[in-house]
N, C-alpha and C positions, 0 to 999 in steps of 0.2 A: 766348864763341866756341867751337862745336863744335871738334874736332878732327879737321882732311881733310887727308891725305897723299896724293904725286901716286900715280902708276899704280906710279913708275920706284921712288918711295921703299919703296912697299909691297912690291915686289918684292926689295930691298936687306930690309929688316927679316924679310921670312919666308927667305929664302935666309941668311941669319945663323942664323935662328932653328930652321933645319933642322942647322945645323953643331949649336947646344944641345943639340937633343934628341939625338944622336950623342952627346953629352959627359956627357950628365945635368944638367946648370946651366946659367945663363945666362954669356955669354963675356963677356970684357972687351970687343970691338967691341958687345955688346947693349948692357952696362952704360955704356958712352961715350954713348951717345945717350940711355939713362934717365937720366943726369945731368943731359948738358947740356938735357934736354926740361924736365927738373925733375918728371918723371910719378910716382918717388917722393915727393913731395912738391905733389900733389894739395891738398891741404889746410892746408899751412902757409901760415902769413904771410906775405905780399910783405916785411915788414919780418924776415923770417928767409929770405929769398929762395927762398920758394914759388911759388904759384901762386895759391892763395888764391881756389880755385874754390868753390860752393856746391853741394851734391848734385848737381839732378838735372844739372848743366855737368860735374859728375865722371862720374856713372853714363855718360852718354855717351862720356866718354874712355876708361872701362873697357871699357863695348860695343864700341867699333870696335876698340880694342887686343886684344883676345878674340878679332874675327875678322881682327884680323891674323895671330895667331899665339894658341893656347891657353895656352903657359907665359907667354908675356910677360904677355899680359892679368888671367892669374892671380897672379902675380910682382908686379907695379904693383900688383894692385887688394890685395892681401895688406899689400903692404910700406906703399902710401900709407895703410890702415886702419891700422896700426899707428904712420904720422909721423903720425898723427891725436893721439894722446896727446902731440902739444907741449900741446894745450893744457888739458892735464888735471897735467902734470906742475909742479912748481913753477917759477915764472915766470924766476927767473934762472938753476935748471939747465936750463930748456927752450932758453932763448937762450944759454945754452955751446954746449948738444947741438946746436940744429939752424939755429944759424948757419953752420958748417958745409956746406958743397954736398955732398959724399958721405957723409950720415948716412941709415940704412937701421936700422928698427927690425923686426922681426917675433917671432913666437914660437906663442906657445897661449894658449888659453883654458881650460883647464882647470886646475882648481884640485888638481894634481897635485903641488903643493910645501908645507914649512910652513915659515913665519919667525914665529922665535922673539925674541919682542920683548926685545932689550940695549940697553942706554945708547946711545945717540949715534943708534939704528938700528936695524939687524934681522939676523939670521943665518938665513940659508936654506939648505937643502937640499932638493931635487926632482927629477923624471925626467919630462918632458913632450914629448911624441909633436908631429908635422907642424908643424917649425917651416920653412912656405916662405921660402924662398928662401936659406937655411942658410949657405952657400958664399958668400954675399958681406956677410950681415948685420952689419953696424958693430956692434948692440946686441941682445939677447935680449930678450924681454918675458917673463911670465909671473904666473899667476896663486896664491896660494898663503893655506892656511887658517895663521889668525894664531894663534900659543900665548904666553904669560904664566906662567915660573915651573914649564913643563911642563906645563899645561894648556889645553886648547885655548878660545878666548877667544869668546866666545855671544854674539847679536844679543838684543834683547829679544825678538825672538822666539822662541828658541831654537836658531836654524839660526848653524852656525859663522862666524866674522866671517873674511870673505877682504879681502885688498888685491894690488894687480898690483905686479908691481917692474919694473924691468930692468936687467942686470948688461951686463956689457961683454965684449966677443968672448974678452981673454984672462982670460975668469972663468968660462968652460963647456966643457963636453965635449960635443963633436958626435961621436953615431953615424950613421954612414954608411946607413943602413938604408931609404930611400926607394926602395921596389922595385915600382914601380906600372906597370898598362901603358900608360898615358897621362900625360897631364901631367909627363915624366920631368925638362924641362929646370928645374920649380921647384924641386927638390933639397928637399921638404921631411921635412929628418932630426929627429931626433929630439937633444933635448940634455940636459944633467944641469949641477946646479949641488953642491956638497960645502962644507957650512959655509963660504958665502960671506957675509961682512958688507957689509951694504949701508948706506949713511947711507941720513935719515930721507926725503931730496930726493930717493932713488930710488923712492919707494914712492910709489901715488898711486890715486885710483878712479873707476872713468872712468862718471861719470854727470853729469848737468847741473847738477846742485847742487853740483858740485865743481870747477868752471872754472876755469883762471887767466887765460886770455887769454879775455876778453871779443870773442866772435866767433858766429855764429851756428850754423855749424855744430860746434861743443863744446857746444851744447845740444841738437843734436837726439839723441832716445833712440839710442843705439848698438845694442839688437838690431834693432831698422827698418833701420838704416841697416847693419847688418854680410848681415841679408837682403837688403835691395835690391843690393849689391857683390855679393853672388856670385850673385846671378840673373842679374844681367847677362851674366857673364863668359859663363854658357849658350846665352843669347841672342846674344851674338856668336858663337862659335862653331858654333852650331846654322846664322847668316846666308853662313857660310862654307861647311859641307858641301852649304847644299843648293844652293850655285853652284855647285859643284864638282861635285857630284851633274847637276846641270841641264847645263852644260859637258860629260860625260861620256856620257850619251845625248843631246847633239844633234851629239855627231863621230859616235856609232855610226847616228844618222839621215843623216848627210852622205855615209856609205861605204856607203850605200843604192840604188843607181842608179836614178833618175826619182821617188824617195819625193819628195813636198808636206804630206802632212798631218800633223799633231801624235800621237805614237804615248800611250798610256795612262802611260806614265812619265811623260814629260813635261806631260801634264796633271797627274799626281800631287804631281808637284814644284812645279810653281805654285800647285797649289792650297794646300800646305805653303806655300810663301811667304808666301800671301796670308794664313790664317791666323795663323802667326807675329807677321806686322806688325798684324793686330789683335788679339794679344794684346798684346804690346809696347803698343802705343797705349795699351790700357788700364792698361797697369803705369806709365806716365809720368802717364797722367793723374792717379793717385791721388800718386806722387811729388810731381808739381807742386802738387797742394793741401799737401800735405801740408809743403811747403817755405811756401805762404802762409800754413799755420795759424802755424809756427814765427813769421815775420816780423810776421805782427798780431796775434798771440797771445802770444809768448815761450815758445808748448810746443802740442805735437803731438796732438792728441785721442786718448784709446783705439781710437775707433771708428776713426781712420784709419789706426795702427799696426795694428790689428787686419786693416785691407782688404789693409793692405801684405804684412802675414804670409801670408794666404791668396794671393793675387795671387803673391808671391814662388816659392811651392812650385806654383803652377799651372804658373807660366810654363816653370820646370825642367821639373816634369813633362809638361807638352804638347810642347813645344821632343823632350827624349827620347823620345817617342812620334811625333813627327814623324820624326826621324830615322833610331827603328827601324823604320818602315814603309818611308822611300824608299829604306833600306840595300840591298835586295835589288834593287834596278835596275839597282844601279850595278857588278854585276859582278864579276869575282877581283879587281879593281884596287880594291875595298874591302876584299879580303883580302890584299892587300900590304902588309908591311910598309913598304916605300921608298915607298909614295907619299901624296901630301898627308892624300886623301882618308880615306885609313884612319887616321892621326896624329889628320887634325880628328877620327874616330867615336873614337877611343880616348882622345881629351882629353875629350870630350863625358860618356862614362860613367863617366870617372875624375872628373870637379869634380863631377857630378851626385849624387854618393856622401857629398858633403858634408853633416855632420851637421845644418844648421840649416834645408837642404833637402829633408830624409830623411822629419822627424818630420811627423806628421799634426795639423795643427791644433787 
């Protein structure tokens, strides 16, 4: 079942989420509703009191969450990618962790830490940059090259052997350092860990050949699926400014006296519309096969990760390019700090900056 909130609800969740961005984090009144909706937990198990949605049923609750509000949609679609790893982690610390209702994982991808393999575990030390949603995360994730004895430990192919861990909130140091002009309310700071021993049940590697909970979505490839997550979030938020945008010259058509016809903004903004929802179409449509290959297949074709790659960074990129064309319609009121309109353009170019979205295929 998609996810539709009434007119009155939507208007509660962005008036919340205007007080965030004022604060830099998400509030306890947002975090109350992330609970009890269970939106962190996107992809958990009903048997871990999830939701236990399948892609493209999440991608949509990302999208509309996105044009509810840019940090929420980014916040959720971040922190539920990261409760994703219940099912990569070992099977009975998964069900300690995320039976639990308020378990919140996030962290980085980058392999900016090394654990140093000891008895029992591992011993880490690292410094890893935009962990969203910082300020409320129960658990840190991270990813970090593995050493033996002092020496760092080699794939057969010769490229360094990494594993993810996650340590637990009072085992890090969070710097305050997230100073973006957009997306402020995901608070994604920056943390450090200092010879932290982790047992062996915190360490884990999130690919399909390494599942413990037997689920379909713990097989599908994780770079597809960490593209398609924050393509969306664009896509919603892009579906937001340009109502907002459209809403904004047709009050300046209303304070017109005797105007009827359609002015060139307003044709401009629709035709952006129109565009959008067929690029969208086509980004689900490849989604939705791609979720059938999983299902009759038990894995995902190159050639369809591959449409998804390309698709993912088109849709960023068109979505941005829409939006910097209709920017200039919309007036000083796109240059105001205090209003919606200029939040939604400053969240847009802040997640669009996002690494996975950047690179050129």
């Amino acid at each position: 079942m998609p996810l539709v909130l009434s007119k009155a609800q939507v208007a509660k969740l962005r008036n919340l989420c205007a007080r965030a961005e004022e604060k830099g984090a998400l509030t306890p009144a947002i975090l109350k509703v992330i609970y009890r909706e269970k939106w962190f937990k996107l992809f958990v198990p009903k048997a871990l009191g999830g939701l236990e949605l399948n892609l493209p049923e999440a991608l949509q609750y990302e999208e509309y969450l996105a044009y509810i509000d840019g940090s929420l949609g980014w916040t959720v679609t971040l922190c539920a990618g990261a409760n994703l790893f219940c099912g990569y982690i070992a099977k009975e610390k998964a069900c300690t962790v995320f039976s639990k209702e308020k378990v919140c994982f996030g962290g980085s991808g980058a392999a900016s830490g090394v654990a140093e393999k000891v008895k029992g575990g591992y011993m880490v030390t690292g410094y890893w940059k935009y962990a969203t949603g910082a300020p409320h995360l129960t658990h840190f994730t991270a990813n970090c090259i593995i050493e033996k004895e002092g020496k760092v430990v080699l794939k057969k192919d010769g490229t360094p052997l990494t594993r993810s861990f996650f340590f637990k909130r009072n085992e890090v140091t969070i710097f305050k350092d997230w100073n973006t002009m957009g997306l402020k309310a995901t608070a994604g700071h920056s943390f450090s860990v200092q010879h932290v021993k982790v047992s062996d049940d915190r360490s884990f590697i999130i690919d399909e050949t390494h599942t413990t909970i037997d689920r379909d979505i713990y097989k599908y490839p994780f770079l597809p699926f960490a593209e398609a997550t924050i393509a969306v979030n664009t896509l919603g938020m892009t579906h937001h400014f340009l109502e907002e945008a459209l809403h904004i010259v047709l009050q300046k058509q209303q304070g017109r006296s005797g105007y009827t016809g359609s002015t060139i903004a307003e044709t401009a903004i629709t035709g952006a519309q129109q565009e959008v929802r067929r690029l969208s179409d086509r980004f689900y449509k490849i989604i939705d096969l791609s979720w059938k290959e999983l299902e009759q297949n038990h894995a995902v074709s190159k050639k369809t990760t591959g449409k998804i790659a390309v698709l993912s960074r088109q849709l960023v990129k068109e979505c941005r390019q829409r939006v910097a064309d209709i920017y200039p319609y919309c007036g000083l009121a796109a240059t105001n700090n205090g209003t919606t309109i200029n939040r939604v353009f400053r969240d847009i170019f802040t997640g669009s900056q996002h690494g996975l979205l950047t690179l050129d295929c």
